[in-house]
N, C-alpha and C positions, 0 to 999 in steps of 0.2 A: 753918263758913263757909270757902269757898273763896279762894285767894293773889288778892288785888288787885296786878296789874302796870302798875300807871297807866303806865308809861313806852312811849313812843312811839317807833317805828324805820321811819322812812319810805324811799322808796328814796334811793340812797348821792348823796353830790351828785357832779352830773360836772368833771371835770377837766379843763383846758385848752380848755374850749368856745370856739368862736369867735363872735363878739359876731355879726355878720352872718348864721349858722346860727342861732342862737337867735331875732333878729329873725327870720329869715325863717321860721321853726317856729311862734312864735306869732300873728306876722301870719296863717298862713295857719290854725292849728289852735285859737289863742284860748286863753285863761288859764282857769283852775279858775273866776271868778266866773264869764266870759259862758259858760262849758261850761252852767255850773246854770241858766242863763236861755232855755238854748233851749230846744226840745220834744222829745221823745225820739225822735220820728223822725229829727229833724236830726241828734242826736246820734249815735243809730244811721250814717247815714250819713256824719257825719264819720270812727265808728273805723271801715267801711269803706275810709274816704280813705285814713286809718291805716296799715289794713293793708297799703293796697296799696302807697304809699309805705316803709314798711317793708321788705316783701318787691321792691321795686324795689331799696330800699335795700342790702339784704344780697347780692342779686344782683352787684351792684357792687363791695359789699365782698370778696367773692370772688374776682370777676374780677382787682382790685387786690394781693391778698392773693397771689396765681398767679404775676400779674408783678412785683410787688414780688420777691418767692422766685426768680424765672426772670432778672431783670436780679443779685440779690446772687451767685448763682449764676455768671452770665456775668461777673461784677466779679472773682471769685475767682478763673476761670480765666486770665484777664487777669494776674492777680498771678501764678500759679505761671509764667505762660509766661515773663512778665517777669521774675522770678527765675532761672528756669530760663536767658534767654537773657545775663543780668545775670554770672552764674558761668561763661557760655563766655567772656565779656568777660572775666572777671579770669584765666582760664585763659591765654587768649592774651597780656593785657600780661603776666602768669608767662613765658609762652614769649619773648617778646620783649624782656625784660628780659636773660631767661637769652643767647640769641644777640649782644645788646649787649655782655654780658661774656665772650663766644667770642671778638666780633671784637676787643675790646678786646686779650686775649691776642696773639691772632695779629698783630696790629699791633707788639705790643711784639715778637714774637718775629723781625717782618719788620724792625724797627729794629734790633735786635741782628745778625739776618744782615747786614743793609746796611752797619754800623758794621764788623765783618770783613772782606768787603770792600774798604773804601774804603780800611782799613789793609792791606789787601794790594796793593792795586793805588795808594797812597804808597809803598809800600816796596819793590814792583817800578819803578815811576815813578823810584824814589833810586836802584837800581842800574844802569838804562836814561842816565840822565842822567852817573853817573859813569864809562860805559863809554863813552860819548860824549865825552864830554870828555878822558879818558888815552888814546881811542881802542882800537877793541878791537880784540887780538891776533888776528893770524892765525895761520893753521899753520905757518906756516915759522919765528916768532918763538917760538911754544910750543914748540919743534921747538929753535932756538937755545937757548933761555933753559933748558931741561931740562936736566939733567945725567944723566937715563938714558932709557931708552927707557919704562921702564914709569912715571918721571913723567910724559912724553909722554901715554901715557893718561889717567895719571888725570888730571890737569889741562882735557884733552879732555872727560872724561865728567861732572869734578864742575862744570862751563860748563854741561853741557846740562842737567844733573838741576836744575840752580838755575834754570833757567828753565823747562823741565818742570812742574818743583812749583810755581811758581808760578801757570803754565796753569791746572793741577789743581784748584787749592786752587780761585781766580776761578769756574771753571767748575762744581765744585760748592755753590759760595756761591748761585753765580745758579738752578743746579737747585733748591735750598732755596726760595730767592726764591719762585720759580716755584709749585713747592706747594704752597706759604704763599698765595700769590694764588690758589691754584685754590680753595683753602678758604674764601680771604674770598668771594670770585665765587658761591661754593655758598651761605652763611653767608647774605649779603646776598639772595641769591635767595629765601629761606627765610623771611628777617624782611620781605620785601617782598609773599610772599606772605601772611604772621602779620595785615600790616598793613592789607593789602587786605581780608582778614577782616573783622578786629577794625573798621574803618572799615563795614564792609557791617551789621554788628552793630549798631553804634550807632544804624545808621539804624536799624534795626530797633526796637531798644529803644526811641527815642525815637516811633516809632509807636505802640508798642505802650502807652508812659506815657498818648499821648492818648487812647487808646480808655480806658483805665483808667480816667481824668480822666473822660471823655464815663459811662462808665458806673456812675463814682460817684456822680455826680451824677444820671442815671437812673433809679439803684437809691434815693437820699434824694428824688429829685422823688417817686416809687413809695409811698416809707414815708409821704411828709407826707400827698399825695391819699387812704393808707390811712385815717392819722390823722384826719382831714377826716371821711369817709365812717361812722367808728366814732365819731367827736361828733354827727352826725346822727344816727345809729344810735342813740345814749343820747339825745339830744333826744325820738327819736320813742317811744321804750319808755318814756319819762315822759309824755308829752304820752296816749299810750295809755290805761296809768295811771290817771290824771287822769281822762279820759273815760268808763275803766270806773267810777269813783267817781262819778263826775256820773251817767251809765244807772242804774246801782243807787239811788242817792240817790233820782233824779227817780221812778224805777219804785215803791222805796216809798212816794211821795205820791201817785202813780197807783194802787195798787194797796191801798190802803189805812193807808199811814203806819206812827202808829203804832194800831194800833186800842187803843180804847179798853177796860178790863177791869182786875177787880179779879186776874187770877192773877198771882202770884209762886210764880217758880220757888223750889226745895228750898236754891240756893246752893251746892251742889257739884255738877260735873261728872264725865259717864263716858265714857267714851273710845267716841267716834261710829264709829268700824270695828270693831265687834266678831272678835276673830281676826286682824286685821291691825295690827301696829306699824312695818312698815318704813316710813322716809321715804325718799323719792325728794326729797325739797326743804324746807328749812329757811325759818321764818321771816325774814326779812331780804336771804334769798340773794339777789341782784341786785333788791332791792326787792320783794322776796317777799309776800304780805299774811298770808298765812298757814302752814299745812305741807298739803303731799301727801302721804299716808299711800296707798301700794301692796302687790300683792302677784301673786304667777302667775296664780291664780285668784277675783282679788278680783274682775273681771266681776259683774254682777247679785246679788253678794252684799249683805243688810240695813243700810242706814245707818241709824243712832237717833241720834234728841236726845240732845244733851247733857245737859240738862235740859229743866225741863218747862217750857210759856211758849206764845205766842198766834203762830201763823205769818202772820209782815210780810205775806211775799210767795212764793209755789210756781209757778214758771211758767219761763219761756224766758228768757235773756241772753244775748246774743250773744257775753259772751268767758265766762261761767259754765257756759253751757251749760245744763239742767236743774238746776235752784238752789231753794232754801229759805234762806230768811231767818224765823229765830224770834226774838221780845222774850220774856227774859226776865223782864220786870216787873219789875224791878232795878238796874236801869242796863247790865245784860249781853245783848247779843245774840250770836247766832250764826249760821255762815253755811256752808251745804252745796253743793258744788257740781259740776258735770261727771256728773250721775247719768243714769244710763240710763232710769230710771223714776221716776215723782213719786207718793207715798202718800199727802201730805197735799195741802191745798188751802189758798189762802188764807181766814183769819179764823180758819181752827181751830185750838182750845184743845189741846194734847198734854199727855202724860202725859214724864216722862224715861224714855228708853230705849225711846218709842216709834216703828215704823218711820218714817222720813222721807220713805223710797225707796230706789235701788240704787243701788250703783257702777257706771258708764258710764265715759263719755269723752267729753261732748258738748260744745260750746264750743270753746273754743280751747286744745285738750289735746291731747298727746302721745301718749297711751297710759292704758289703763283706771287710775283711780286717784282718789279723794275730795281734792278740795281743801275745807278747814275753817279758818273763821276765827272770830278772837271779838275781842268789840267791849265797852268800856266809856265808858261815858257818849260817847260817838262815836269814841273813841282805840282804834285797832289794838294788841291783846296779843298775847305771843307766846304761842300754846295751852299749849306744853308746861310753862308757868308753873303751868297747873291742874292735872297731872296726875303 
């Protein structure tokens, strides 16, 4: 006897759906009871709607996905410019800073010269006032007052050197000065231009924050419409789903249910792709109902029962494509699908590991490959439980 996997894995529930998409998906598409209650046509014609809603859908999602990518894109250059213009900014108040403490220097050094100066020109001013006052010698009195001739000169000469020097000294204080201001005049010229900058910057920067600002918010308006558009998307891959269960369902009461018969299958199962085990798709994967079992050349190549048992239903579905449905008198069915070819027919009794028909790709498939399911008592297994 073969593994009973009574446990059930339907698709994954969706996440942060929004109340108003959901309303408006089964307002328009109908819940699993009214699916079973219509006619197969209808039904048919709804996963039509489906599809096309879908593939509208994903269209969209795309578009969204582009510009979402194209504004996070444009936000980021935003940033580096904005950095980029952020460190000319502190380059300059660096500069600016530095020139503050130039002219600070040269201030001090222009107050020192001044303060020389002013004590020179006091201390000229002291000796101008007391020559003033005791009245100053003439030559004839330096001349008297001498006791030789060559005091005569010096007396003469060391009058003029002291007022000389003091000329000198004045006159290179103020050439100093002078300097000293040509440097501040440069200094100041310099930090005026720093400033004008570093002002031109700011405006800049501060531009450049709102576009940032604008395109943050852009680029999350972008993410959330994505968000939006990928709950609908899982809305409508359920509501699908659903539909496809309801077609299959109604199809085997159209097509003969369960027919009636005493066969019972052997109880174990063999692997319906003879030569082929790769999976291309797991049980579960995004609501998976079964597995996809592929291969390079698995095209037209033999499908067989799993076991032995009375064929539901062999004919067309519109997302199986070319499908088989076998009871195996047991509580276990099983379910073949996307084949290129059909071997059995409905009502007929098989043998296990009799042809079913081929591998295709018909229905709503990607690429040549056997989709296989198995069913107890109505609960989805996962195949690979049997095998």
């Amino acid at each position: 006897m073969f593994k009973k996997n009574l446990g059930h894995k339907g698709p994954s529930s969706l996440c942060r759906c929004l109340a108003a998409f959901v309303s408006l998906v089964l307002l328009c598409c109908g819940g699993p009871m009214a699916l079973a209650a219509d006619s197969l046509e209808e039904l048919r014609e709804k996963q039509e709607r489906l599809e096309v809603q879908k593939e509208i859908n994903d269209q969209r999602l795309e578009e969204l996905e582009k510009t979402a990518e194209e504004k996070a894109i444009y936000r980021d250059e935003l940033n580096q410019r904005i950095e980029s213009v952020q460190k000319e900014i502190d380059g300059l108040r660096t500069g600016i800073n530095e020139l503050n403490w130039e002219l600070g220097q040269l201030e001090e050094r222009i107050a020192g010269k001044q303060a020389q100066i002013d004590k020179s020109m006091d201390l000229l001013k002291a000796r101008i006032r007391a020559l003033y006052v005791t009245g100053e010698p003439s030559a004839v009195q330096v001349v008297l007052n001498s006791r030789s001739l060559v005091e005569v000169t010096q007396k003469t000469q060391l009058l003029r050197a002291v007022t000389q020097r003091d000329r000198q000294l004045i006159e290179r204080l103020n050439g100093q000065i002078k300097a000293i201001e040509g440097d501040l005049d440069k200094i100041n010229s310099d930090k005026e231009l720093l400033s004008q900058r570093k002002k031109a910057l700011e405006a800049k920067n501060t531009e450049l924050l709102e576009l940032y600002r604008e395109a943050q918010d852009l680029a999350a308006n972008a993410v959330d419409q994505q968000w939006g558009v990928e709950s609908i998307a899982a809305m409508l891959e359920g509501q699908m789903e659903e539909n496809e269960e309801a077609i299959a369902q109604l199809e085997v009461e159209i097509y003969g249910r369960r027919i009636t018969g005493d066969y019972v299958g052997t109880g174990t199962f063999v692997w319906p792709m003879p030569g082929y085990t790769y999976l291309t798709c797991n049980f579960g994967d995004g609501g998976h109902r079964g597995i996809d079992i592929a291969g390079g050349d698995i095209y037209g190549k033999p499908v067989v029962a799993a076991d032995g048992g009375t064929v539901l239903y062999a004919g067309w579905n519109d997302s199986y494509g070319n499908c088989v449905f076998i009871d195996h008198g047991n509580g276990y069915e099983t379910r073949y699908a996307h084949m290129s070819e059909l071997a059995v027919e409905t009502g007929e009794v098989l043998e296990q590991s009799q042809v079913v028909g081929y591998a295709g790709s018909t229905g709503n498939s990607t690429g040549p490959h056997l989709h296989f399911e198995t069913i107890y008592n109505g609960e989805l297994q996962n195949p690979m439980g049997f095998f």
